[in-house]
C-alpha positions in Angstrom: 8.6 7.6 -14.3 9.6 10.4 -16.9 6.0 11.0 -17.9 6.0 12.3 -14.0 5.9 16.2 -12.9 9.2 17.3 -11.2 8.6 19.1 -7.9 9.0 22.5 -9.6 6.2 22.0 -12.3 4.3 20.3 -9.8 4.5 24.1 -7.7 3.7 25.9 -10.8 0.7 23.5 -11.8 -0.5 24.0 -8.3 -0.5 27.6 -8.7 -2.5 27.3 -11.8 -5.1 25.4 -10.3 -5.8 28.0 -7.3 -5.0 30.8 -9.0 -8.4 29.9 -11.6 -10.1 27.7 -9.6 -9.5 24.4 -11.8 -8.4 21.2 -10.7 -6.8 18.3 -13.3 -9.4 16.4 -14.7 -10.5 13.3 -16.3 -11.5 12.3 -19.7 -14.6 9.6 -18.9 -16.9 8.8 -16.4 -17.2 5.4 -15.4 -20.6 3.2 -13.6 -19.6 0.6 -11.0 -22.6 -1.6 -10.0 -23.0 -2.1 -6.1 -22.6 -5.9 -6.8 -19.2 -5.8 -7.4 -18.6 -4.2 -3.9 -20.5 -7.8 -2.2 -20.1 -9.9 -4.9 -18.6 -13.3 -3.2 -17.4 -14.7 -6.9 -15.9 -11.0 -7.6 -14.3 -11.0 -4.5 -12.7 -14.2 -4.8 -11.3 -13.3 -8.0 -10.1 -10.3 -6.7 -8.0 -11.7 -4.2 -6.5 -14.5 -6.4 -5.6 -11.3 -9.1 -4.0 -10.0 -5.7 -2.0 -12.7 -5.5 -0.6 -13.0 -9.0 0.1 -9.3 -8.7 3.2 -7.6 -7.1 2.2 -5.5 -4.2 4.1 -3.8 -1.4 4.3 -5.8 1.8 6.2 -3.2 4.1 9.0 -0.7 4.0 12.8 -1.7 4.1 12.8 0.4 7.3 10.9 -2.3 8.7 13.7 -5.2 8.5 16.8 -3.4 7.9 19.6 -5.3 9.1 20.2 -9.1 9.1 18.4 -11.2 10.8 15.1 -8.9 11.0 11.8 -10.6 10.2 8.2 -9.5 9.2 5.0 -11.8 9.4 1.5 -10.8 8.2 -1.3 -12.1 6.5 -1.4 -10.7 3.0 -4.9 -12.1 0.6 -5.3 -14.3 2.7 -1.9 -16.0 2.8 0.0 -16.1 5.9 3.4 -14.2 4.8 7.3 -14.3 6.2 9.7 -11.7 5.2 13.5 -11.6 6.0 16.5 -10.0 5.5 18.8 -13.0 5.4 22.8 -13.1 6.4 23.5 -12.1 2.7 21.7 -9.1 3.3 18.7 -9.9 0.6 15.3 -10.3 1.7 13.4 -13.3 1.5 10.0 -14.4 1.6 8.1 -17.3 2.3 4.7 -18.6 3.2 4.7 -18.8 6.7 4.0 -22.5 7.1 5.9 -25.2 8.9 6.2 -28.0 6.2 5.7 -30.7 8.2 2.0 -30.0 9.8 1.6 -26.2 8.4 1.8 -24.3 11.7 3.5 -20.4 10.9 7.3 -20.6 12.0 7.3 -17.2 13.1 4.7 -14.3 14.5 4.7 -10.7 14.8 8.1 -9.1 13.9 11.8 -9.5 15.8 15.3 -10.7 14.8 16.1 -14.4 14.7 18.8 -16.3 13.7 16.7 -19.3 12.8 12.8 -20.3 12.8 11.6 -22.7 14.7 8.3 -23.9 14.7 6.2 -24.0 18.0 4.3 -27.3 16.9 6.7 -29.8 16.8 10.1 -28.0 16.8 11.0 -28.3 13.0 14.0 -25.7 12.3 14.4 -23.3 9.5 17.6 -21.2 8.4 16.8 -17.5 7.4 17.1 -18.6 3.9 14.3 -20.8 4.1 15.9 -24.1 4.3 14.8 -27.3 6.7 18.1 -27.5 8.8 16.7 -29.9 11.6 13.9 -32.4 11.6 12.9 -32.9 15.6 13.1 -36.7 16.0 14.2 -37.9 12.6 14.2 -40.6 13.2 10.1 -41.1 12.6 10.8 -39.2 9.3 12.9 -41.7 7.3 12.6 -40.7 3.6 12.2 -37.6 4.3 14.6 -34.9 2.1 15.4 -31.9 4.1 16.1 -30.4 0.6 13.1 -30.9 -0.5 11.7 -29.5 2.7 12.2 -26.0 3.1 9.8 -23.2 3.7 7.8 -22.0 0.1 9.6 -19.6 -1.4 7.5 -16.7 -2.8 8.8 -14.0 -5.1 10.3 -11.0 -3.4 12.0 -7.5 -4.5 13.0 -4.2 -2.7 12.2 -1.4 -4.8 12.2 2.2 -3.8 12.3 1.4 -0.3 9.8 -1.1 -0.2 9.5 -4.6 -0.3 7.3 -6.2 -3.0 5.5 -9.3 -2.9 4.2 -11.6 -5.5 2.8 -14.9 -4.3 2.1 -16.7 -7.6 5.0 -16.5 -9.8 8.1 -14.2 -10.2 8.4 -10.7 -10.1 9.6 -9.2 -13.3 11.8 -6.4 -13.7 9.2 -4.6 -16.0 6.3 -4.5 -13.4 8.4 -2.3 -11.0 9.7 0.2 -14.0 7.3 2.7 -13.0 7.4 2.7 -9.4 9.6 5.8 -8.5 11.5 5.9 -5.6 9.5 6.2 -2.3 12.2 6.0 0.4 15.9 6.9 1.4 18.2 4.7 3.5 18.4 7.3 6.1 14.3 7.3 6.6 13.9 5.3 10.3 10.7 3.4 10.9 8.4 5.2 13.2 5.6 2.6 13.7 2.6 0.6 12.4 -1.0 0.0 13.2 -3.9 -2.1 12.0 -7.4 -1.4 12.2 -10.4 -3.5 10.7 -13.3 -1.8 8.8 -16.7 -3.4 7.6 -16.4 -2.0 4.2 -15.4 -3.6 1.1 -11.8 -2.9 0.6 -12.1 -0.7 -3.0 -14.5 1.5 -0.9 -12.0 2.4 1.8 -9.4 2.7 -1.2 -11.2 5.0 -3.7 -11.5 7.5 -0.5 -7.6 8.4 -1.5 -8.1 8.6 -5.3 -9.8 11.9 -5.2 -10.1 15.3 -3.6 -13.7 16.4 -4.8 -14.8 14.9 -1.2 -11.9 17.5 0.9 -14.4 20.3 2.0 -17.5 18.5 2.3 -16.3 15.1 4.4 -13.2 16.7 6.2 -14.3 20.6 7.1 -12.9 20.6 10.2 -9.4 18.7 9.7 -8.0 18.4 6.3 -9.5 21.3 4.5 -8.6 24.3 6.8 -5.3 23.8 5.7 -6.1 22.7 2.1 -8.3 23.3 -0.5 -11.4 21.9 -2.1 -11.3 19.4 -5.1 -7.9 21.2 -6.3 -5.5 18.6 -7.5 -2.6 17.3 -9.7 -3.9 13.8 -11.0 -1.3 11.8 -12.7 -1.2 8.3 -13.9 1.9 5.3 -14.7 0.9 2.5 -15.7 -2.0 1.1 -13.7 -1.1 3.5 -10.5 -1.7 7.0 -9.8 -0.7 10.0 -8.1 -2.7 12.8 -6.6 -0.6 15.9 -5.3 -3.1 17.8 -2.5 -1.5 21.4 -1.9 -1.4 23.2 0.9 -2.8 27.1 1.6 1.3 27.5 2.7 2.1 26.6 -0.8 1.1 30.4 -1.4 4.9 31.2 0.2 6.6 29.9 -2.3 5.4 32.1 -5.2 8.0 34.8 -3.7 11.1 32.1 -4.4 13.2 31.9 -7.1 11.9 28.7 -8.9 15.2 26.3 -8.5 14.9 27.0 -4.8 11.7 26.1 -4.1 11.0 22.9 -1.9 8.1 21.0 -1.9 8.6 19.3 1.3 5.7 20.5 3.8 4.1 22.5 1.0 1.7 19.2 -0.6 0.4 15.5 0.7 1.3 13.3 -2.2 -0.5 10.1 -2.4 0.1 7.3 -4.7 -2.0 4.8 -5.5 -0.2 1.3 -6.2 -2.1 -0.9 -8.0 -4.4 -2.5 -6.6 -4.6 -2.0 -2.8 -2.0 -0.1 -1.6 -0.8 3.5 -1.3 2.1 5.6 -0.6 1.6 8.9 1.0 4.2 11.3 1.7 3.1 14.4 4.4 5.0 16.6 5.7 7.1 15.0 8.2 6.3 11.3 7.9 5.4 9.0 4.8 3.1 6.3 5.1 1.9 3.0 3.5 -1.4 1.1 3.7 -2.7 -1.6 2.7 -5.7 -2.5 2.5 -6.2 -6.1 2.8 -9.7 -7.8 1.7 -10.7 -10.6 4.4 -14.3 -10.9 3.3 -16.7 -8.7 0.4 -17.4 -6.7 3.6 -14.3 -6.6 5.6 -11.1 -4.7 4.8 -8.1 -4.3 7.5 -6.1 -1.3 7.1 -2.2 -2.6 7.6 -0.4 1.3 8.0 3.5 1.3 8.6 5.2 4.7 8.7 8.5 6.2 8.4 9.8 9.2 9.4 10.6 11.7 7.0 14.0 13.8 5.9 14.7 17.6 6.9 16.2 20.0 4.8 19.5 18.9 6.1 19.2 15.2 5.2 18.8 14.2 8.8 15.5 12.4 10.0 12.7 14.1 11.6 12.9 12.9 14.9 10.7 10.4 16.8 8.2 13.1 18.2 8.1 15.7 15.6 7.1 12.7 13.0 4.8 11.0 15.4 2.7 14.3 16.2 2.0 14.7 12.2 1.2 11.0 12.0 -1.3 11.2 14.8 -3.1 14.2 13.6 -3.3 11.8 9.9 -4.5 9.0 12.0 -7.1 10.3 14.3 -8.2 12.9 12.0 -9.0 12.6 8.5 -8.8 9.4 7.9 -11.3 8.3 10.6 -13.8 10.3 8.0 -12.7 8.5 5.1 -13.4 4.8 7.2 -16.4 6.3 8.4 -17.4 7.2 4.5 -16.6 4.1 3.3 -18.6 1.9 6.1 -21.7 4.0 5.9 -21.3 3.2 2.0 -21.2 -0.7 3.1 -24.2 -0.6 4.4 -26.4 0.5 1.2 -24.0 -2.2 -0.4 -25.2 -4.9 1.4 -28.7 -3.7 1.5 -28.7 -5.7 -1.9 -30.5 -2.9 -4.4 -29.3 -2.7 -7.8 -27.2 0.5 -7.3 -24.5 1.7 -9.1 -22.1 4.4 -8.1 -21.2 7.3 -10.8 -17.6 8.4 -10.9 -16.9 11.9 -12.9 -14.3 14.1 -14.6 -13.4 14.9 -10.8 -12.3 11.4 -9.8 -9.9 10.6 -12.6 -8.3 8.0 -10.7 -10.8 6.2 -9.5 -12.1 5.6 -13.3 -8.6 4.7 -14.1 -8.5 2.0 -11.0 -11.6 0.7 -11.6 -10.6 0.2 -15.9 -7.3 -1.7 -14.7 -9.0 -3.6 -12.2 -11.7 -4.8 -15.0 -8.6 -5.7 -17.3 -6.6 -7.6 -14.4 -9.6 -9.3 -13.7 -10.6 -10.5 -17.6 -6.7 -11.1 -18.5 -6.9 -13.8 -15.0 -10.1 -15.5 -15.8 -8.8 -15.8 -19.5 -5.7 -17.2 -18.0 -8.3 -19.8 -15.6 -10.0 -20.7 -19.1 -6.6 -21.6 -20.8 
């Protein structure tokens, strides 16, 4: 994270950019064969990288006190998070040991899970604490019976999940700090697209697309293909300034505030990303169920005002509805009307420029992620 702009270079860089014209650019260009957008063997491989791979499952916000639970499906694996009575969170594959029916659904506060088949009982840390009829079980070891652990870590207000093997200190190094305790959890939506998922996510990896696709929402208030491009590790962040940005230029540098002036978005390898707008912050995932369906999982929290306090309820939700309905209804739009030459099955490939730095940076990592776990397959 030191390699990172501070907010105050990140104003001065911005002012660079629209004061010449210029926006940060790449080094490379990269070619990405439509194939790899239907492929069924490339998209299997994809979600199996996805699972070996710590990504974010859902804010803190969403389970913050004891008891609170979270169930989704995540690459294909039915999930359960918790925040057990020690306060940690825990997670699990949501699966009844006994026939394999989830323990839990949707979200709420329990003090146990029970599942609906046959009335097996869970604690909040996963153990099998009552076997319905045990009698027609003899043999069986409840401690040898509890829900599957999977790896689990909050980090920067967010919960990260790794279903194949353990989470290591190092792969979260990067990952700056998203979210205070303060932040409250507005709400969450999900929507399904038939697009592959890497479409729908290179839509927030660039801005050379702001004038042309979003005229009406995005870029009266923005500008065109001027950004700050960044990259840690395999992530990325794009800063999108505002025209208001122009009012700061009359502030004395240390008390200048960002907040309300940019959209940041970070893109967290590989399918989610971060954004923080002016009121709320927001993360989506974007889960692949098939080469040519992605659902969009979006949680969002409200953001914090100049006095530390939350934005409340209806001042958050208003700028989370005009993200919502607006601009990124284009970007789905984009990315299933690029589906459909997909699927048409002619050997395209798509060009990525100097303009789309991150997307050629995505698409190198998700090359190497994908060779280092076939290598590891061969072994």
């Amino acid at each position: 994270m030191n390699d990172l702009l501070t907010n105050q270079e990140l104003i001065e860089r911005a002012f660079e950019h629209i004061d010449n014209g210029t926006t940060d650019l790449g080094s490379k260009t990269w070619t990405e064969p439509a194939e790899n957008y239907r492929c069924e063997q490339r998209f299997n491989s994809e979600i199996e990288m996805m699972r070996r791979t710590a990504v974010p499952f859902c804010p803190s916000a969403k389970i913050p006190n004891k008891g609170d639970y979270h169930t989704r499906i995540a690459a294909g694996t039915p999930l359960l998070v918790v925040r057990g009575k020690d306060g940690e969170v825990h997670a699990f594959i949501n699966a009844c040991r006994h026939r394999g029916m989830p323990v839990a659904e949707g979200s709420g506060t329990a003090r146990a899970f029970v599942c609906p088949y046959h009335a097996w009982s869970y604690s909040l840390d996963g153990s099998l604490i009552n076997i319905s009829g045990d009698r027609g079980f003899p043999g069986v070891d409840k401690d040898c019976h509890g829900l599957l652990r999977v790896s689990a870590v909050e980090h920067g207000g967010l919960i990260f999940i790794k279903q194949k093997g353990e989470i290591s200190p190092a792969e979260l190094t990067v990952i700056p700090k998203f979210l205070d305790a303060e932040q409250t959890f507005l709400n969450e939506d999900t929507v399904t697209d038939q697009t592959n998922w890497k479409l729908i996510a290179e839509t927030t990896m660039e801005g050379y697309h702001i004038k042309a696709l979003h005229k009406n929402t995005f870029y009266p208030y923005g500008f065109d293909n001027t950004n700050i491009v960044e990259l840690f590790g395999a992530n990325s962040r794009l800063v999108f300034p505002f025209r208001r940005i122009k009012e700061l230029r009359d502030i004395a540098p240390q008390d200048r505030r960002i907040d309300g002036m940019v959209t940041t978005v970070h893109n967290l390898f590989p399918n989610a990303v971060f954004s923080i707008l002016s009121k709320h912050s927001s993360l989506t995932l974007f889960d692949p169920i098939a080469p040519n369906v992605t659902k969009l999982i979006t949680y969002r929290v409200a953001n914090l005002q100049a006095d530390g306090s939350p934005f409340n309820q209806e001042e958050a939700g208003r700028d989370a509805e005009f993200v919502k309905g607006q601009g990124l209804v284009e970007d789905r739009e984009a990315a299933v009307k690029i589906q459909q030459a997909v699927s048409s099955g002619q050997e395209l490939e798509f060009t990525f420029g100097l303009f789309e730095k991150a997307v050629v940076h995505f698409h190198e990592n998700l090359k190497l992620s994908l060779e280092t776990f076939e290598a590891d397959v061969q072994k």
